[in-house]
C-alpha positions in Angstrom: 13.7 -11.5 -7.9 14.6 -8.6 -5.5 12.2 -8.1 -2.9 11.5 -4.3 -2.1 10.0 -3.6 1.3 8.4 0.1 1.1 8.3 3.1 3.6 6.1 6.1 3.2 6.6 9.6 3.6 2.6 10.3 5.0 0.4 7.9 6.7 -2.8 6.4 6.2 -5.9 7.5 7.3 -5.7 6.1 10.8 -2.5 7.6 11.5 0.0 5.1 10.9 2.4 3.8 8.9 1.9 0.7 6.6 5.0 -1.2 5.7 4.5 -3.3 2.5 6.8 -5.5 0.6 6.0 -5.4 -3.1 3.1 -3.8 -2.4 1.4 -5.6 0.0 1.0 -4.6 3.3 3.5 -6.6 6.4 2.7 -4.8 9.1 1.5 -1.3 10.9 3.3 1.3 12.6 2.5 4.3 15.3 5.7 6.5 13.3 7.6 6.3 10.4 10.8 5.5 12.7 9.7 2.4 13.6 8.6 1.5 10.4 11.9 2.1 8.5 13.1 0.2 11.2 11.0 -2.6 11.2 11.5 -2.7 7.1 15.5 -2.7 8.0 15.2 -5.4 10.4 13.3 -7.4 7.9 15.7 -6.5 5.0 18.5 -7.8 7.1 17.1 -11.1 8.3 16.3 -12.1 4.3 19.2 -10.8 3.3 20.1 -11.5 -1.1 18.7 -9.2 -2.8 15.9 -7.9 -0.6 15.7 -3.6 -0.3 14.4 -0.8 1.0 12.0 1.8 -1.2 12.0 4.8 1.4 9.3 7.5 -0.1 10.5 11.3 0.0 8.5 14.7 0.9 8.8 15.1 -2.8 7.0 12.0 -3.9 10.2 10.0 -4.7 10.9 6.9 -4.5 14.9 6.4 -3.3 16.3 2.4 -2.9 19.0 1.4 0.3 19.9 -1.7 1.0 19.1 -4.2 3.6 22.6 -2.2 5.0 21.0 1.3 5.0 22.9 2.6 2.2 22.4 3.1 -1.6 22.9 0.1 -3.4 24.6 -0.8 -6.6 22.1 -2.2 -8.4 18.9 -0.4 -8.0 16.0 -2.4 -7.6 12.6 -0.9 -9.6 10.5 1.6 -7.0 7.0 1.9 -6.5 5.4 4.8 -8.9 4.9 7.9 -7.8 2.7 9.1 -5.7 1.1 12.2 -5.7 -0.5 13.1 -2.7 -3.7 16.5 -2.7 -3.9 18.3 0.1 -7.4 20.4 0.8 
């Protein structure tokens, strides 16, 4: 089963970023940096089939690997999120 650690684009409310792995959340961030690195760091350590969902400005969902590039096999991506703005 590929486990799929996800970044996203905005933060929450309190102005960080969560880092979740299928969903649930592993741990808080002050920037998006740290938590794409955290989630590579992670990835790494576990290694097999574990990846990276990194969310887009767009709304997008893009897999890397544990390695920080695209991988062969992509692993299914969290849906879409659509984000309203007032």
């Amino acid at each position: 089963m590929t486990r799929v650690y996800e970044v996203p684009y905005l933060p929450d409310e309190g102005s960080r970023w969560t880092l979740r792995l299928a969903g649930r959340p592993v741990g808080t961030f002050a920037s998006r940096f740290e938590a794409l690195r955290a989630a590579v760091n992670f990835a790494s350590a576990e290694g097999g089939d574990t990846s990276i969902g990194v969310e887009g400005a767009d709304g997008m969902w893009r897999p890397f690997g544990s390695d920080v590039k695209r991988p062969s096999h992509l692993p299914p991506m969290p849906p879409v999120r659509l984000v309203h703005r007032s």
